[in-house]
C-alpha positions as CSV (number, residue, x, y, z in Angstrom):
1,X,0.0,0.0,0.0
2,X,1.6,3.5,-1.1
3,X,0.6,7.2,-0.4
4,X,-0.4,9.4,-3.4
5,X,-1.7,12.9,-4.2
6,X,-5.3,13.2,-5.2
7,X,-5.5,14.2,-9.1
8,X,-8.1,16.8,-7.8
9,X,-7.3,17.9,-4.3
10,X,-3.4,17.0,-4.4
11,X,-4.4,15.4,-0.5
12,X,-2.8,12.8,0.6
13,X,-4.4,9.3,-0.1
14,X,-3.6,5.4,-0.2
15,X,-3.2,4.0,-3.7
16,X,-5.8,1.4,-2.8
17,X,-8.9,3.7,-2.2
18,X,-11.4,4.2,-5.0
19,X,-13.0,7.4,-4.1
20,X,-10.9,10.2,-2.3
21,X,-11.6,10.8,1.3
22,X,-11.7,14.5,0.9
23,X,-12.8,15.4,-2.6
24,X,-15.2,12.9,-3.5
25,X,-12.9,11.9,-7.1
26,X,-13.5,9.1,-8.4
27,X,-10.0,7.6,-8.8
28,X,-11.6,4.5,-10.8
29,X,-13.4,6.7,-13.3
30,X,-11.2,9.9,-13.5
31,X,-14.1,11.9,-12.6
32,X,-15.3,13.4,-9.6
33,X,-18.8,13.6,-8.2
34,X,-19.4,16.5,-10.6
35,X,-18.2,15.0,-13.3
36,X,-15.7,16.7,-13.9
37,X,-12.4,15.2,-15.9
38,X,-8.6,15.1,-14.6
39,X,-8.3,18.0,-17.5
40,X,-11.1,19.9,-16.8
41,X,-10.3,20.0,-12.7
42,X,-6.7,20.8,-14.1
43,X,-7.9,23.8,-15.9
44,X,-10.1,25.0,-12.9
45,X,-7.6,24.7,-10.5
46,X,-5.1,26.8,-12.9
47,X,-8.2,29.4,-13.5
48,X,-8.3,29.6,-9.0
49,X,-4.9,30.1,-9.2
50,X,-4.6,33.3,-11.5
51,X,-7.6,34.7,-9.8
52,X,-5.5,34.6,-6.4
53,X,-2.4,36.1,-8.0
54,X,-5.0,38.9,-9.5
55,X,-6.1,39.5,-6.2
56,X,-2.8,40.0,-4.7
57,X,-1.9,42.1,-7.0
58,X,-5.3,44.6,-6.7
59,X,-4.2,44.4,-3.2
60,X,-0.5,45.6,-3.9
61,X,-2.0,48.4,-6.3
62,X,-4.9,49.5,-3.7
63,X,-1.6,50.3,-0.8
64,X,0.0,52.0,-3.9
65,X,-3.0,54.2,-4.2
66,X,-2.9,54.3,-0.3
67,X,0.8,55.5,0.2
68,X,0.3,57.9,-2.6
69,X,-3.0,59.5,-1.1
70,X,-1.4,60.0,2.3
71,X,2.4,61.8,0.5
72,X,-0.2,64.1,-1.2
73,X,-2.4,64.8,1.8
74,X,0.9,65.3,3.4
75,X,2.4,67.9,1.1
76,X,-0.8,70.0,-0.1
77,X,-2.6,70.2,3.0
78,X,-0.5,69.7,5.8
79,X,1.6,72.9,5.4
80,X,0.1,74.1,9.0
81,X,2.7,72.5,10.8
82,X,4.1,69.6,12.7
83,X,2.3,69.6,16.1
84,X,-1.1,69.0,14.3
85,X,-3.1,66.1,14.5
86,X,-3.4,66.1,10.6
87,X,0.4,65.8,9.9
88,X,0.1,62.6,11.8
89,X,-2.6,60.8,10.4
90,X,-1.1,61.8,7.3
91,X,1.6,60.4,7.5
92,X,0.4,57.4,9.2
93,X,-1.9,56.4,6.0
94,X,1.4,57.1,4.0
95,X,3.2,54.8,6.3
96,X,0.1,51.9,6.4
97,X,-0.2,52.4,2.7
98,X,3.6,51.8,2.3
99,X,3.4,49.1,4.7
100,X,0.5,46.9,2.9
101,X,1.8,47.4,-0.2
102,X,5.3,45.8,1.1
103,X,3.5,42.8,2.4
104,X,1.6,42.3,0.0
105,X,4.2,41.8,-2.1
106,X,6.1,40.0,-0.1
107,X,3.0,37.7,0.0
108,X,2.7,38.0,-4.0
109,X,6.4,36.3,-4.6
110,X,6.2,33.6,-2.0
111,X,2.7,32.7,-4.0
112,X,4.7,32.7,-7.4
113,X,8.1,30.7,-5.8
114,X,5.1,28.4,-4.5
115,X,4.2,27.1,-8.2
């Protein structure tokens, strides 16, 4: 008795089961309970996976927008001074901004290393 990877789910399975514990594929048919084919979960699974690295990179673009918004608040409004609650908050969404987009990226190479 060996261990494989599930065609559909890639989960850990004996060779000697029929149906996957945690998918529901049919390992006898090459289809799973929706009928789909090893091809066809292939292709959906691919499709899932280019939607999540679109995501990340909305994400990266929306702290962009947000680090950019803060730098211009920053230098065309907060001219009053440096003890004002403005200049702060300011600076902090340029900081938070700059800060989510670096982890977003971050998170957006370790999902590309991770193919």
């Amino acid at each position: 008795m060996a261990i494989i990877n599930c065609p559909s789910c890639d989960a850990r399975i004996s060779d000697k089961s029929k149906v996957c514990s945690h998918c529901q594929f049919n390992l006898v048919s090459g289809k799973d309970t929706e009928g789909l084919t090893e091809e066809q979960i292939a292709s959906k699974a691919k499709l899932a996976r280019m939607k999540k690295r679109y995501s990340l990179q909305m994400q990266a673009m929306s702290g962009i927008i947000v680090f950019l918004l803060g730098i211009m608040l920053w230098y065309f409004v907060g001219q009053r001074g440096l003890d004002s609650l403005s200049h702060y908050l300011q600076l902090g969404l340029a900081l938070a901004g700059g800060i989510w987009y670096l982890v977003t990226r971050v998170r957006l190479i370790s999902f590309k290393k991770s193919a």
